[in-house]
C-alpha positions as CSV (number, residue, x, y, z in Angstrom):
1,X,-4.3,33.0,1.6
2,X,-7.3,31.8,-0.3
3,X,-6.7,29.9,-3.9
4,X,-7.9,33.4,-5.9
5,X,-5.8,35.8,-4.2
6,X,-2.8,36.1,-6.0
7,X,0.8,35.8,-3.9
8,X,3.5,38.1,-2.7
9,X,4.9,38.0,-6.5
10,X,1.8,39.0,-7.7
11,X,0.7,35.7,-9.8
12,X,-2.7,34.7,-9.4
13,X,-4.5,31.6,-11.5
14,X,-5.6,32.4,-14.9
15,X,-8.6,30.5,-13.9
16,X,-10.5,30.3,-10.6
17,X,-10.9,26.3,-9.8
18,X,-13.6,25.1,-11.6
19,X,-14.7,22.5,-8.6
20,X,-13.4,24.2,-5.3
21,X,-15.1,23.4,-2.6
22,X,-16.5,20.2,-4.2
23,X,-15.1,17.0,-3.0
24,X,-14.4,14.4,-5.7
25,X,-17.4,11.3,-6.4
26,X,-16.8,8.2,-6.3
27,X,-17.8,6.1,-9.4
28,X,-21.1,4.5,-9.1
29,X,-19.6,0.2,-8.9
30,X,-21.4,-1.8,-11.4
31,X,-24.3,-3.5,-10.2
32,X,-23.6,-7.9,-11.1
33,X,-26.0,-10.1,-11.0
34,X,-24.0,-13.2,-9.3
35,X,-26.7,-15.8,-11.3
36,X,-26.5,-14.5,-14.3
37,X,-22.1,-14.4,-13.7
38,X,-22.8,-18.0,-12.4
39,X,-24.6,-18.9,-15.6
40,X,-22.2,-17.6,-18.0
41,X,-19.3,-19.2,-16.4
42,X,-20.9,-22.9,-15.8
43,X,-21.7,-22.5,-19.9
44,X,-18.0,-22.0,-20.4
45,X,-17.4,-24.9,-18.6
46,X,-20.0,-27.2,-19.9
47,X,-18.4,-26.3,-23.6
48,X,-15.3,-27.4,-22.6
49,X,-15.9,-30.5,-20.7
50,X,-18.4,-31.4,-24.1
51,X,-14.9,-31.0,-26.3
52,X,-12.6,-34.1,-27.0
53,X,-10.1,-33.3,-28.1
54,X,-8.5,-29.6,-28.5
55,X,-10.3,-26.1,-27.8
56,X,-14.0,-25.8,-28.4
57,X,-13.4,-22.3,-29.0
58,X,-11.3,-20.5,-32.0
59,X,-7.9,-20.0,-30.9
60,X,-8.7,-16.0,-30.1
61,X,-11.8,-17.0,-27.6
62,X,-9.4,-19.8,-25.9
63,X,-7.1,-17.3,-24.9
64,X,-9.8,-14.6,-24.1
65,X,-11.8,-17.4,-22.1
66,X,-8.6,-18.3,-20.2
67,X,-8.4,-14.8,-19.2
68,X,-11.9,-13.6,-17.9
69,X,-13.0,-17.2,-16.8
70,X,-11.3,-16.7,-13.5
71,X,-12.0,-13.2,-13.5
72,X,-15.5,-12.8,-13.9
73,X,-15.6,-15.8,-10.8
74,X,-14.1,-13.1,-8.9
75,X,-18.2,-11.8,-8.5
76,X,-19.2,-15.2,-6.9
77,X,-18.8,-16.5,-3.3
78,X,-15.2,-17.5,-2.3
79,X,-15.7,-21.3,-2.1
80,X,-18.2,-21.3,-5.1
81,X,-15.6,-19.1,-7.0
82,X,-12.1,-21.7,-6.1
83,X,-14.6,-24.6,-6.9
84,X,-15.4,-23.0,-10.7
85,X,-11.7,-21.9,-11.2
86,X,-10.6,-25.6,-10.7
87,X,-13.1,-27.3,-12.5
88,X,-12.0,-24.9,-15.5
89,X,-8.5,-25.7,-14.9
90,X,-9.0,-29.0,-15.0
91,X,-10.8,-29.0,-18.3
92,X,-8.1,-27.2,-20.2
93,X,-5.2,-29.5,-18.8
94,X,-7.4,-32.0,-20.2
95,X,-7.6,-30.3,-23.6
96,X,-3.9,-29.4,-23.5
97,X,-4.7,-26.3,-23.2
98,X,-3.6,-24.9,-20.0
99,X,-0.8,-22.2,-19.8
């Protein structure tokens, strides 16, 4: 029985199906640049290795930093990516800053 036909009770779709026979796209992924990634994170942590004393950041950033930083090293190389994550780790438990 085909999707427009309607059934033994009679009912058939209001609608025939807008995309039948189309087979659902996959999103185009995002196309990162791992130097540019690299830059951006080795900036975050050259601000916070230039701070003494508390966040170099305004309390909003801090937390938003402490979010993304190990996210965004998810686009870099394995060891490259641990490496930045516990140099960054390292910084904040030096500012007092770590969760």
């Amino acid at each position: 029985m085909s999707g427009d036909a309607p059934d033994l009770f009679g009912y058939s779709p209001a609608q025939g199906d807008l995309f039948k026979g189309k087979a659902p796209t996959a999103r185009p992924q995002p196309r990162v640049d791992p130097d540019v990634i690299r830059l951006r994170l080795q900036k975050m942590l050259a601000e916070a290795r230039a701070a003494r004393e508390g966040s170099p950041w305004p309390p909003e950033t801090t937390r938003l930093n402490q979010l993304i930083f190990p996210q965004m090293a998810n686009w870099l190389p394995e060891e490259e990516r641990d490496q930045l994550r516990l140099e960054f780790e390292a910084e904040l438990k030096r500012l007092n800053l770590a969760a």
